[in-house]
Structure formats: C-alpha cells, structure tokens
C-alpha angles and dihedrals in degrees: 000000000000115000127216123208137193148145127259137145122288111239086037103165112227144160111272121236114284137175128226096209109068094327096211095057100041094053096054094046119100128228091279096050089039087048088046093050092050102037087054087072086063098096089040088053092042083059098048086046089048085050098050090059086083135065105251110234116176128242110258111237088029127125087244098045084050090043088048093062084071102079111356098178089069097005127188101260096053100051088051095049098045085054089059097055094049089057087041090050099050097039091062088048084061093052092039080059094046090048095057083042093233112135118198111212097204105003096068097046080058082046094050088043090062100039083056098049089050095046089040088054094060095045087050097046092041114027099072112099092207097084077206090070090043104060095039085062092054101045078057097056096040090051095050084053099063101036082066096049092050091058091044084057099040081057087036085056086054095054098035110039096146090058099108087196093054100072083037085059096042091049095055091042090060097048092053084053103052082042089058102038088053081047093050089037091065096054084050147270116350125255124190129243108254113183094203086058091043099056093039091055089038084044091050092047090064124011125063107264093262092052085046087053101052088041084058093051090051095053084056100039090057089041089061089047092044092052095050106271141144109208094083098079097042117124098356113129107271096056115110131172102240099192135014128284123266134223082280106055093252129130146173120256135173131210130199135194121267145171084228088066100041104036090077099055099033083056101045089049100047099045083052076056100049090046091050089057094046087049089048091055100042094058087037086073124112105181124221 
C-alpha cells in the first residue's frame, strides 16, 4: 500500500473518518469486516458488467422510450446509462485494486469520486416522478456534454490542425448545441449543470438525510484528492506524524493506504449504483 507524506500543521482541524453505509457500524469494523462488506457487492457488480456488454435500447411503450423522444440526439436513457458504466466501471477498478492488494491513498478516493458522480448522474436524471423534471435534467446534462466536448474540440483543433474531421466534429457539435439551448430556451431561463448540486439532490432521492450528508462529504472529499490536495487524508486513520514539529508548528506526516479510508466512499458509490439501475428498469418497463 503506497503511503503519501506531507507536511501540515500540527493541530490542523478536519473532518474524522465516517461511513456512508450505517455509519456506526462501518467505523468500528476492522480491515477484514470492512474487506467482507465491500467484497459482498461483488455478484451485484459481475451483473451490471454482464449487462453493459450490450448496447441499452429502451422498451417501446415504456416511460423512458417516451422520455427518450425528447431529445434523441442525447436521449434520457443514454446518459443514464452511461452514468451507470462509468460507476460500474470504476467500481470494478476499486475491487481489481483490492484484489492485487495494492491500496492507493490518494489515487482510489479519485477513483470513488468518480464511480459516485456517474452513478449520481443516472438517480438524478431518473428518480424524479414529474417526466417534466426528467427531461429538464437531461437537457442539463446534455447540454453540459456537449459544452465540454466542444471545448475538447475547440484544444484538439489546436493540436491537430491538419486533421481535415475535427472541425467537421466541432461544427456539428455546435449546431446540436444551439439546437438544444433554443429547446431548453422555450421551457424557460437556463440554468448550468453543477455536479455538487447534482450528487446532493441524487443523495437526498434516495438516502435518509445523514447518509446524503456524508455522500455529499465524499464527493468533496475525492474531489480534494482528484484536484491535487492534501486535506483529504487528514485525520483518517492511517495518518500518522512521522517527526516532531518544528518552530513553526509543522510538522511531517505519512499516510497509507486503508480500507478504513475507501469503504465509505466505494459503498456509497456503489448503493447510488444499485439504486440508478433499479431506477433504469423501473422506467424501462412497458406493462402488459
């Protein structure tokens, strides 16, 4: 397990350790509970990987083929599902780590981060009961999309400029987003995707309002680690000062890698997952 170290002060104030799935419980179980709790996901995350084999197409007659007609260029159903492969995705990255036995301190609460904001995107596309809401929150998200790709074409321009497709790409890009800003303009003013804002309402769907909170704490805990910082492994439990302060109150400390730190992100991403395909199927259904 690969340490980190760095040098803070001393009395530096941070959030303790907590757990997502019944905190009482997670924070009082050891590495082999903690190991247990997260390797029994493992059959649930073999049949979302089975599934994602195959292209997701949408019942007809069902709430999300109907919701799909809205916007068929990026519609419902695929940026719900892709959601949910990226969480997938990431999730088995997690358990590929804990196979090899090789803990990343800072490098698998990025990967959690990642696994909770694309299993976040398909519960707060899908959870609200108003198809109204739905499809706002898509047209968001889409719009955000392409925004980014836009602006990934726009650099890749830059690199490439001999590359006769990539203006092709960002044109067409443009044009789907104009199409989609005057579709978004007649249901009223435009609001941006915000993905903070995104996991807390797709937390709050779902979880009771303490487990929302701590989701919440973990998207911006591996957001911290994922944009270069060090708060997010202070005082968890495998931070320890490794020499003594100096005039200035600083001090060397090293953190290693640990279950402890990680459980409480893997699970909160992954029962976000679980409810996002439940969610997927529900509204895939196209009765008798």
């Amino acid at each position: 397990m690969r340490p980190a170290t760095c040098r803070m002060l001393r009395h530096w104030p941070g959030a303790t350790h907590r757990s997502v799935a019944r905190p009482s419980q997670l924070t009082m179980m050891d590495d082999h509970e903690l190991e247990t709790r997260i390797r029994s996901t493992f059959g649930v995350l073999d049949h979302w990987l089975t599934s994602m084999r195959h292209a997701f197409i949408p019942n007809v007659g069902s709430a999300l083929h109907e919701d799909d007609q809205d916007w068929p260029p990026l519609p419902v159903s695929q940026l719900a599902h892709v959601g949910l492969a990226v969480a997938t995705d990431h999730l088995d990255a997690i358990r590929c780590h804990l196979n090899s036995k090789h803990l990343f301190a800072l490098t698998d609460l990025t990967i959690c981060r990642s696994a909770l904001v694309g299993a976040s995107q398909a519960v707060w596309i899908l959870a609200p009961a108003d198809r109204n809401e739905r499809l706002e929150r898509a047209r968001m998200l889409a719009a955000d999309a392409l925004r980014y790709h836009g602006q990934y074409m726009e650099a890749l321009k830059a690199a490439s400029p001999d590359d006769p497709t990539v203006p092709l790409v960002e044109a067409h890009i443009a044009m789907r987003s104009a199409e989609l800003k005057a579709k978004r303009l007649e249901a009223g003013a435009l609001v941006r995707h915000e993905n903070t804002r995104m996991i807390r309402e797709a937390a709050t769907a779902i979880f009771s309002p303490e487990l929302a909170a701590e989701a919440s704490l973990e998207w911006q805990s591996g957001s911290g680690a994922a944009h270069g910082f060090a708060w997010p492994i202070l005082n968890s439990p495998n931070t320890k000062r490794v020499g003594a302060a100096d005039d200035t109150g600083l001090a060397e400390f090293q953190a290693s890698a640990s279950l402890g730190r990680i459980a409480n992100g893997y699970l909160a991403a992954f029962h976000m997952a679980r409810a996002g395909w439940s969610l997927l199927e529900a509204l895939n259904y196209a009765g008798e």
